[in-house]
C-alpha positions as CSV (number, residue, x, y, z in Angstrom):
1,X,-11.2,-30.7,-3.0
2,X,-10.7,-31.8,0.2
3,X,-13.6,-31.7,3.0
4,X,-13.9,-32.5,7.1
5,X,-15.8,-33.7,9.6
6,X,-17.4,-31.7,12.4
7,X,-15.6,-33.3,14.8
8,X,-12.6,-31.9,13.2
9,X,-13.1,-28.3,14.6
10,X,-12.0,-26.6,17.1
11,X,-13.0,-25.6,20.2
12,X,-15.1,-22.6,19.7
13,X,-13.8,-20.3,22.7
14,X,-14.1,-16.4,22.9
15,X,-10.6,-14.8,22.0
16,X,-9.3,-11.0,22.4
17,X,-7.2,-9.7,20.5
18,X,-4.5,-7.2,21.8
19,X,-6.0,-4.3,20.4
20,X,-2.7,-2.5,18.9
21,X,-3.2,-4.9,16.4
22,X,-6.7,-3.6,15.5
23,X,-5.8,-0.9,13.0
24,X,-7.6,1.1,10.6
25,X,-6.9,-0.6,7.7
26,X,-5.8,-4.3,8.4
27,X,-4.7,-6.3,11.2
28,X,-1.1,-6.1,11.9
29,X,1.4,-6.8,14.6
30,X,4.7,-8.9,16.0
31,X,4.3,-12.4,15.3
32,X,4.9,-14.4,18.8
33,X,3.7,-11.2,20.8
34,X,0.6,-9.8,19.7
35,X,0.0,-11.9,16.4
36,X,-0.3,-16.0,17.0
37,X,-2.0,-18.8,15.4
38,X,-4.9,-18.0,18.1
39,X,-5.4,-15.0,16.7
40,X,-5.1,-16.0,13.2
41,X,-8.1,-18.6,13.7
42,X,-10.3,-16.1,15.3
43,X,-9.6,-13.7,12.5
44,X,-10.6,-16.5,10.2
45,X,-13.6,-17.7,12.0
46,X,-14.8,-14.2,12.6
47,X,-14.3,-12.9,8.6
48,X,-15.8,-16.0,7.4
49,X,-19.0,-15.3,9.6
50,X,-19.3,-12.1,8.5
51,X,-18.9,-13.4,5.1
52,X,-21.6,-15.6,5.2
53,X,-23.8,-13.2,6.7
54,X,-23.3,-11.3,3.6
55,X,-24.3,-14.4,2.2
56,X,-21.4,-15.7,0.6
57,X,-19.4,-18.8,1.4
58,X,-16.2,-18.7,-1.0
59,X,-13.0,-17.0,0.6
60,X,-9.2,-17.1,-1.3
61,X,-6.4,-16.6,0.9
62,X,-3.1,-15.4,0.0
63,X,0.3,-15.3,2.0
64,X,3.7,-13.5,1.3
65,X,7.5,-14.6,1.7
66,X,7.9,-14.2,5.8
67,X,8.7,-16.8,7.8
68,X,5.6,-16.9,10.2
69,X,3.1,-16.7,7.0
70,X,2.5,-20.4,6.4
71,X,1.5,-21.0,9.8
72,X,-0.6,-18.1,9.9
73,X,-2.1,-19.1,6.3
74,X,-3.2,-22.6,7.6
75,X,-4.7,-21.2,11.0
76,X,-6.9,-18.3,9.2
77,X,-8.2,-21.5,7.2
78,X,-9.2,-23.5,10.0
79,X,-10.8,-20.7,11.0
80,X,-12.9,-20.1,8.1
81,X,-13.5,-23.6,7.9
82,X,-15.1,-23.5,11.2
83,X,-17.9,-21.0,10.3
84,X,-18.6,-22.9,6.9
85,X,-16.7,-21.4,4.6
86,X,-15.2,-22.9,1.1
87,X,-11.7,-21.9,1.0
88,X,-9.2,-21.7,-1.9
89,X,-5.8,-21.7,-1.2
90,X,-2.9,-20.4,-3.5
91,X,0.7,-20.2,-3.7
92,X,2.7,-17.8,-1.8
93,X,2.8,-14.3,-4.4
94,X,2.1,-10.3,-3.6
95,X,-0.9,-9.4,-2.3
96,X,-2.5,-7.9,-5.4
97,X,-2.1,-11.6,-7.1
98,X,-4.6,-12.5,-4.1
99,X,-7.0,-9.6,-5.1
100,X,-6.6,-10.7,-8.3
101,X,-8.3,-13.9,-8.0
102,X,-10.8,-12.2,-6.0
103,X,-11.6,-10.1,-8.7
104,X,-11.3,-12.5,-11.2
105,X,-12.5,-15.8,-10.2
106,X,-15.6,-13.9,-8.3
107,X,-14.6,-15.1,-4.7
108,X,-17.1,-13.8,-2.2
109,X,-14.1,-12.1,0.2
110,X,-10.7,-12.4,0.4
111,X,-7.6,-12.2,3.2
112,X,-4.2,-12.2,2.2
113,X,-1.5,-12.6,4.9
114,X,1.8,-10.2,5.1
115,X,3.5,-7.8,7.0
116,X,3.5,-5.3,3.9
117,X,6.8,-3.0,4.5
118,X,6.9,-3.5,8.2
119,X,9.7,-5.2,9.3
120,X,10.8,-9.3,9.0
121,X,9.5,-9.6,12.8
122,X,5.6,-8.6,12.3
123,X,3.3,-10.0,10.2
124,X,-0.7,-9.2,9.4
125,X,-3.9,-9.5,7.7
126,X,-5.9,-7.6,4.9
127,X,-9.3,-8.7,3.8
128,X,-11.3,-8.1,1.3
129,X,-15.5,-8.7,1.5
130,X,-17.3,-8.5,-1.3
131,X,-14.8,-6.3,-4.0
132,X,-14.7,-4.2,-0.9
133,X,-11.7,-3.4,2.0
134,X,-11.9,-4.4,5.3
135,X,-11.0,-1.5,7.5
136,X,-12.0,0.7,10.7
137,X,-15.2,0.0,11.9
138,X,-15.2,-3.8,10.3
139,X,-11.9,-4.3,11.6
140,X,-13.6,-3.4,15.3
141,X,-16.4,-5.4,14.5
142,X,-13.6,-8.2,13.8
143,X,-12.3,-7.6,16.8
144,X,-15.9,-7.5,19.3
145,X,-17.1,-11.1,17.6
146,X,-14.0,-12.8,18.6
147,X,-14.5,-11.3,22.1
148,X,-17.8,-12.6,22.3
149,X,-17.1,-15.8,19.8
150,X,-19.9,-14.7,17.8
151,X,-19.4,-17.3,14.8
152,X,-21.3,-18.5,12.1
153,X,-22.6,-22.0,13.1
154,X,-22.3,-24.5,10.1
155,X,-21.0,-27.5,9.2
156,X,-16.9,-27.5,8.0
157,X,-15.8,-25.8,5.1
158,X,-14.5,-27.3,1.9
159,X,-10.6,-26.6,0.7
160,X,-8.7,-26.4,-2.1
161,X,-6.1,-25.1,-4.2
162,X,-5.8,-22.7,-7.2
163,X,-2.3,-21.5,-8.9
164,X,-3.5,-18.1,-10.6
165,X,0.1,-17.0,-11.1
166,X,0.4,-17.6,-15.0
167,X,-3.0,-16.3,-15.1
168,X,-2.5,-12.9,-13.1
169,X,0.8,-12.6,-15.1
170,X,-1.0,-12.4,-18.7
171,X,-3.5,-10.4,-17.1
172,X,-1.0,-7.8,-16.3
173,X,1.0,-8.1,-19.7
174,X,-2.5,-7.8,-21.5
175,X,-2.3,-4.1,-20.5
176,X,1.5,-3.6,-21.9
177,X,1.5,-1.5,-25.0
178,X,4.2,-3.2,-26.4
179,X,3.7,-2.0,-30.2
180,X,5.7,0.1,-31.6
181,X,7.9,-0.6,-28.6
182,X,10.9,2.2,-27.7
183,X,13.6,-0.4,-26.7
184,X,14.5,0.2,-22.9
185,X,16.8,-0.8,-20.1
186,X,15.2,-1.3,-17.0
187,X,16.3,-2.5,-13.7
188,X,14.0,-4.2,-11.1
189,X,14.8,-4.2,-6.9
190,X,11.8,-7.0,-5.7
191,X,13.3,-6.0,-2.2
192,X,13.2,-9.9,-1.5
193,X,10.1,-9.6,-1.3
194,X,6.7,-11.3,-2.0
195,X,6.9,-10.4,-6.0
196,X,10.0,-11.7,-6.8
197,X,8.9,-14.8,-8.4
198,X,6.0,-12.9,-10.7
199,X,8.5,-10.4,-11.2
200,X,10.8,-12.9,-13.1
201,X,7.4,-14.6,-14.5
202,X,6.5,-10.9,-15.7
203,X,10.0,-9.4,-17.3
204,X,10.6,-12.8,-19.4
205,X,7.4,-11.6,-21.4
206,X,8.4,-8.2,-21.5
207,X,10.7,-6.5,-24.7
208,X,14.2,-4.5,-23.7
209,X,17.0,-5.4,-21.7
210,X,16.0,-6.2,-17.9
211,X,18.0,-6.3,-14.6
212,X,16.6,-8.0,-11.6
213,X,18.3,-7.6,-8.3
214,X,17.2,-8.8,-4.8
215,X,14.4,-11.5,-6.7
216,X,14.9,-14.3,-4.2
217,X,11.7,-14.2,-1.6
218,X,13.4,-14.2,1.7
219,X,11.7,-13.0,5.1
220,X,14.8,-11.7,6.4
221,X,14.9,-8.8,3.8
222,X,18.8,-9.6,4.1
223,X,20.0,-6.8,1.7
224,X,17.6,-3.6,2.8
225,X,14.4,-2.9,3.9
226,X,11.5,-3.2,2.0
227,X,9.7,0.3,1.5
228,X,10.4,1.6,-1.6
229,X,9.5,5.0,-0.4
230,X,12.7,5.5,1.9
231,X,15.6,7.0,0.3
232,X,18.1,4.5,1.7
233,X,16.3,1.5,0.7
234,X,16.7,2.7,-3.6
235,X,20.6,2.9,-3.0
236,X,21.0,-0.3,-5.0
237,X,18.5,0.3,-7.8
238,X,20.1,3.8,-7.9
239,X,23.6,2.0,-8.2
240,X,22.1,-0.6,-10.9
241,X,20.9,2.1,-12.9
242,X,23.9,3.7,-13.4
243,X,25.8,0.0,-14.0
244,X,23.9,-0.9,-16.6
245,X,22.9,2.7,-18.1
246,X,19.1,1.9,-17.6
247,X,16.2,4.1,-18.4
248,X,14.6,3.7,-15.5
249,X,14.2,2.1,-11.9
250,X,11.6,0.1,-9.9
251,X,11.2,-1.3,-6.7
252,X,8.4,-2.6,-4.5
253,X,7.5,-3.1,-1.7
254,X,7.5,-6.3,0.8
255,X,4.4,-7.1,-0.5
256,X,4.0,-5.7,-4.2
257,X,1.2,-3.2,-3.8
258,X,3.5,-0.2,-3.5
259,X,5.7,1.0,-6.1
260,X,8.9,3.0,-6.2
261,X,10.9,4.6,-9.2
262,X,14.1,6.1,-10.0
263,X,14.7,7.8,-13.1
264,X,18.2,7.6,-15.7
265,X,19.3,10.1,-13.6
266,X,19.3,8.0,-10.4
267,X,16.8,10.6,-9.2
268,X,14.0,9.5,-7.0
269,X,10.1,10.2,-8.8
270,X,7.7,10.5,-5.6
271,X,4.9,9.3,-5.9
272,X,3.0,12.3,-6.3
273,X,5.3,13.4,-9.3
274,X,4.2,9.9,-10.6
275,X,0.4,10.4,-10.5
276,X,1.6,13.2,-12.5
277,X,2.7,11.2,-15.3
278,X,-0.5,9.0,-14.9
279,X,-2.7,11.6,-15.1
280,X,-1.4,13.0,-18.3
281,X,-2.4,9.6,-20.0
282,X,-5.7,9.0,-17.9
283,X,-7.1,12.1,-18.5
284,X,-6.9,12.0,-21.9
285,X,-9.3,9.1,-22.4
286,X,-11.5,10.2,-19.3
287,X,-11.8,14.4,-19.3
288,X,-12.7,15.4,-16.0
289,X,-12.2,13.0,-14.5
290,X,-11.9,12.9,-9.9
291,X,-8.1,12.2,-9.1
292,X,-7.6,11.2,-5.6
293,X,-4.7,12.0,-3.4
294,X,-3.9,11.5,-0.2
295,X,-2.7,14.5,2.6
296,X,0.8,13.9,2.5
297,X,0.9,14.4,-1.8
298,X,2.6,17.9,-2.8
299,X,0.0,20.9,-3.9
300,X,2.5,20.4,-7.1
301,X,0.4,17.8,-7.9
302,X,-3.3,18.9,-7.2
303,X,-2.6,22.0,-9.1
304,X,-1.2,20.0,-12.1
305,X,-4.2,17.9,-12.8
306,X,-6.6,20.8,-12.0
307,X,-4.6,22.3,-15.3
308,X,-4.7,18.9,-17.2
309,X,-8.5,19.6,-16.9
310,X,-8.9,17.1,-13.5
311,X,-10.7,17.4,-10.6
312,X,-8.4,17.0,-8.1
313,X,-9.4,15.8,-4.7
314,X,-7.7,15.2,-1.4
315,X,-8.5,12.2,1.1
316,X,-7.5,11.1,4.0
317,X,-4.1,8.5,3.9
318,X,-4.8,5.0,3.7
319,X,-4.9,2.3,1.1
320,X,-8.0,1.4,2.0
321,X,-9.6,4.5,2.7
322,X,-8.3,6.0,-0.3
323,X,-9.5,3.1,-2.6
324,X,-13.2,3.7,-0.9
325,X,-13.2,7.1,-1.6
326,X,-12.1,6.2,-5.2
327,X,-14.9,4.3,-6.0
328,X,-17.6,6.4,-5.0
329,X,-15.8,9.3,-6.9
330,X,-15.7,6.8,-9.8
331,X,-11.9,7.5,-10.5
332,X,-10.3,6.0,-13.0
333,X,-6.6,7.0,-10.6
334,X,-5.4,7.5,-7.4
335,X,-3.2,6.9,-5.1
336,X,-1.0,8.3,-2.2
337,X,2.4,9.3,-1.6
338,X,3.6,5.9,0.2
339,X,3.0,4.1,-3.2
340,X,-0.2,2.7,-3.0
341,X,-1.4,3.7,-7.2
342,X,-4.8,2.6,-8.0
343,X,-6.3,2.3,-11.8
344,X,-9.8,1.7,-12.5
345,X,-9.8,2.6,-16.2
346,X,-8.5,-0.7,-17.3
347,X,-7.3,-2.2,-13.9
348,X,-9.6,-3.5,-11.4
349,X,-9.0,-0.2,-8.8
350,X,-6.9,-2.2,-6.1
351,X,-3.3,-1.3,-5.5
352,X,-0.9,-3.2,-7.5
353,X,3.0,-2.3,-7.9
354,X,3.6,-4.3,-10.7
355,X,0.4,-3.4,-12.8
356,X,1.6,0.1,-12.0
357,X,5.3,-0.8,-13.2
358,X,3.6,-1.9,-16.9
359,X,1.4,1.6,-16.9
360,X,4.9,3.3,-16.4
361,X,6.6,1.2,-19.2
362,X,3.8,2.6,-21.3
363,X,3.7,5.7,-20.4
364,X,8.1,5.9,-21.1
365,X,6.9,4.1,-24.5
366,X,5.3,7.3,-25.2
367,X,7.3,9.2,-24.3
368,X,9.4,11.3,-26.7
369,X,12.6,11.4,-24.1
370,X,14.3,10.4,-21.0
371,X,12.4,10.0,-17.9
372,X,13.9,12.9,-16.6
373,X,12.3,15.1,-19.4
374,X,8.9,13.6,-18.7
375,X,9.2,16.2,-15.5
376,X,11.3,19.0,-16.6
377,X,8.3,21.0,-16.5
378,X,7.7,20.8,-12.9
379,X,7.6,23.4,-10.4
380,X,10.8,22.7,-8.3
381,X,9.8,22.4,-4.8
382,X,12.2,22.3,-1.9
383,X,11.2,19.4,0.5
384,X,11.7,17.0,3.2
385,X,11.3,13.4,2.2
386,X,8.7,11.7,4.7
387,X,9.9,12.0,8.2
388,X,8.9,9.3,10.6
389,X,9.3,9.6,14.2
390,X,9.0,6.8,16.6
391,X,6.4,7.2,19.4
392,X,4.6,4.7,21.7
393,X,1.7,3.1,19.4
394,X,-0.6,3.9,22.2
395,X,-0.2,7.0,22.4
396,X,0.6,8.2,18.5
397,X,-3.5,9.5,17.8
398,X,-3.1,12.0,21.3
399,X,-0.2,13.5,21.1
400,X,-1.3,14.0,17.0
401,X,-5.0,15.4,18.7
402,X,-2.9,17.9,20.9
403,X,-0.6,19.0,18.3
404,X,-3.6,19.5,15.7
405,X,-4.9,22.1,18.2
406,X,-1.7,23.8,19.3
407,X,-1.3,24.2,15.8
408,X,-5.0,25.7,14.6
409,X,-4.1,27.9,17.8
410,X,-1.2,29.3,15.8
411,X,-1.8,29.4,12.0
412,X,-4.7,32.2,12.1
413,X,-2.6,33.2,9.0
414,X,-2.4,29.6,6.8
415,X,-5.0,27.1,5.6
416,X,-5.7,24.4,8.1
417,X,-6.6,21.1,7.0
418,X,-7.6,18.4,9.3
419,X,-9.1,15.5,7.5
420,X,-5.8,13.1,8.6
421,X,-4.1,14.9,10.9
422,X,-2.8,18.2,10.4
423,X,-2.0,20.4,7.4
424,X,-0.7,23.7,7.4
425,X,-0.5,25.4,4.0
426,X,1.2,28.9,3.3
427,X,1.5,30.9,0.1
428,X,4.9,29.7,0.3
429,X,5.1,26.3,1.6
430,X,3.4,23.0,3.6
431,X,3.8,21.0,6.4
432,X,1.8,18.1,7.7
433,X,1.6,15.6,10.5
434,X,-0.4,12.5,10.9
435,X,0.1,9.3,12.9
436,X,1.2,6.1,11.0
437,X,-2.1,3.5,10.9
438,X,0.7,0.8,10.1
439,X,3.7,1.7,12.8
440,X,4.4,2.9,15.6
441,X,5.3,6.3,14.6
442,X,4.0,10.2,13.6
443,X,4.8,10.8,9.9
444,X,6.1,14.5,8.7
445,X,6.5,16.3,5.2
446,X,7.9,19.6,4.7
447,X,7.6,21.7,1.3
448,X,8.3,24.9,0.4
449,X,9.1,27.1,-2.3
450,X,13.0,28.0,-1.2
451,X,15.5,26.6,1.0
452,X,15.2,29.5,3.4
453,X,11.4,28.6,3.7
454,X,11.7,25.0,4.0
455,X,14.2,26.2,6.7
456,X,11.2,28.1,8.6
457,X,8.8,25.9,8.2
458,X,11.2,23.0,9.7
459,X,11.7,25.4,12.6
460,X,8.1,26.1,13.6
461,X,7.2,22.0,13.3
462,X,10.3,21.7,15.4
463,X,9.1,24.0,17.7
464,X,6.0,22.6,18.3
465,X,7.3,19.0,18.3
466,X,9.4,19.9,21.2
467,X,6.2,20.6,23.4
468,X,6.1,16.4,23.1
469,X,9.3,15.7,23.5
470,X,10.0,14.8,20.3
471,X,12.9,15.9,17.7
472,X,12.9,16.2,13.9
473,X,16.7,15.6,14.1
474,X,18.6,16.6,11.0
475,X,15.7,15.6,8.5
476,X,16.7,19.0,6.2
């Protein structure tokens, strides 16, 4: 463990942060332009106060595969340093390893740096204090101590190092029913992301026949983006699937908290079809159980846990905000349409794409055919994947707040919802919008029970887009 000398801080000087980069959930921008080392050590400094205010002193810090992240790593650890915190340092990994070794080695908070699915030029910060997210008004409160360099006054902070990565690994095999075990082929897209390396680490334990592409962590994301939740970026795994005849697809994320799947088909499983599938298994072992969903999930899904005996509620859209309302729901599953899945029945309730990957394994182990059977029994919904359109960041929450009230204005004959945004639900279909806490953008779905009435409800959001300025394009 290595240890430093007062005289080995730095200078403790107010710092503002450009405040784009305070978002709801985490702390995220373009590295060079609104993100810098600065602000990394302010974010340190100030997390670590409010970490020992809480009276802890222990923080773990994680980073992920983009270029800027080691340099970002080492200044959030001076930081923390500098307001007397003990920090443990481990190798580069997905964010959920870092959670992880929160969770399991009882660290007293937690940040993990990455730029998540944004793309290779910004780069961020997610925290964790005390099992519990950082976001909104923390991240504010982040934000004022910097401002008025309101740090913990100590003496410097010890460091260290901890590889949990063989560790987190068996932890996440532990949950594998692998016994009888249905022989499968699966193939794997790590995006070049973050999980790449546990991936391999993970699949060498696992039974079947396994096929890895894009495994090498590169900040570039050279082959495709990587959000497993756009259509364009599954091309691959769709293409692998068919290759090598596989049962199934998986992707994640840049950062390996989000998870994407294809079934034998090729055909995409959103998200919310995918709670589905969980919900089947979770609710047998916990009857009744609270199932949280975020806005954008289809009523396809609410209404299918109500009949598996759930209670189905819906929550606002955020990984943070929907693992807060988890908890006090005490949910054993949630999760959201972008990917974020969240198990507290066995897990440890933070978002992790490749515990989620295992959960599905099981859950095909089980099952008594194809993937594509597992949701024959659907209702068939027309819809729109997620639309995003790009809009000035400083402006996204307005022209959102003046929508929402064109659109109440309207809809004296549909259901309004307004926890996150705006929902509009018919007898015969849904549309929402919502501005992105992570981009610069508004996010749109579209569902409806026939072509012709997706078509209508495409033309009345496009209608009132248009008092913006802003098109849906050919999204249909």
């Amino acid at each position: 463990m290595n240890t430093a000398t007062e005289t080995q801080m730095p200078t403790r000087k107010p710092h503002t942060f450009d405040p784009l980069i305070l978002r709801e959930y985490d702390i995220r921008g373009i590295v060079g332009d609104n993100v810098t080392d600065a602000d990394a050590w302010a974010i340190g400094a100030s997390f670590g106060t409010l970490v020992r205010r809480a009276g802890g002193k222990t923080v773990v810090v994680g980073f992920d595969g983009r270029h800027s992240s080691p340099a970002l790593s080492a200044a959030v650890v001076k930081g923390l340093r500098t307001v007397g915190v003990d920090v443990t340092r481990l190798p580069l990994g997905p964010t959920p390893m870092t959670y992880f070794a929160a969770k399991d080695r009882q660290f007293d908070g937690a940040i993990m740096i990455t730029g998540s699915h944004n793309p290779a030029e910004y780069n961020g910060f997610k925290m964790v204090l005390q099992n519990k997210s950082v976001f909104g008004s923390m991240i504010k409160t982040i934000g004022q101590m910097s401002t008025d360099a309101d740090w913990h006054q100590d003496d410097y902070g010890a460091e260290d190092t901890l590889d949990i990565r063989a560790d987190y690994v068996n932890r996440l095999y532990k949950d594998f029913i692998g016994s009888p075990y249905k022989k499968m082929r699966v193939a794997w897209d790590a995006g070049n992301g973050a999980a790449g390396e546990i991936l391999r680490m993970l699949v060498d334990k696992l039974p079947g026949d396994h096929f890895i592409i894009y495994d090498e962590i590169d900040g570039d994301f050279p082959n495709h983006h990587p959000d497993p939740t756009v259509d364009k970026n599954l091309i691959d795994l769709q293409k692998l699937v068919a290759d090598k005849q596989c049962d199934i697809g998986i992707a994640f994320d840049g950062d390996g908290d989000r998870i994407g799947i294809v079934n034998e088909l090729g055909a995409v499983i959103r998200c919310d079809i995918m709670l589905i599938l969980y919900a089947r298994d979770v609710l047998k072992r916990h009857k009744g159980a609270t199932i949280v969903g975020d806005v954008k999930c289809s009523p396809v899904m609410y209404n299918e846990i109500a009949k598996l005996g759930g209670n189905p509620i819906m929550w606002k859209t955020g990984h943070s905000l929907i693992k807060t309302k988890m908890a006090e729901e005490s949910s054993p599953l949630s999760g959201e349409l972008s990917g974020h899945i969240f198990f507290s029945d066995s897990w440890y309730g933070f978002d992790d794409g490749l515990y989620c990957a295992i959960r599905m394994l099981n859950v095909m182990n089980e099952a008594k055919g194809a993937m594509s059977s597992l949701t024959a029994d659907l209702p068939k919904l027309c819809s729109t994947p997620e639309v995003r359109l790009e809009v000035p960041e400083e402006g996204k929450f307005a022209i959102v707040d003046r929508l929402t009230a064109l659109a109440k204005s309207q809809s004296a004959d549909a259901k309004v919802i307004d926890i996150d945004g705006v929902r509009v639900e018919y007898p015969h279909g849904w549309w929402l919008l919502r501005a992105s806490n992570t981009q610069n953008c508004l996010t749109i779905r579209m569902e409806a029970d026939t072509d012709e009435n997706l078509t209508s409800i495409y033309d009345d959001v496009q209608t009132l887009l248009k008092r913006e300025n802003l098109d849906l394009g050919n999204t249909l």
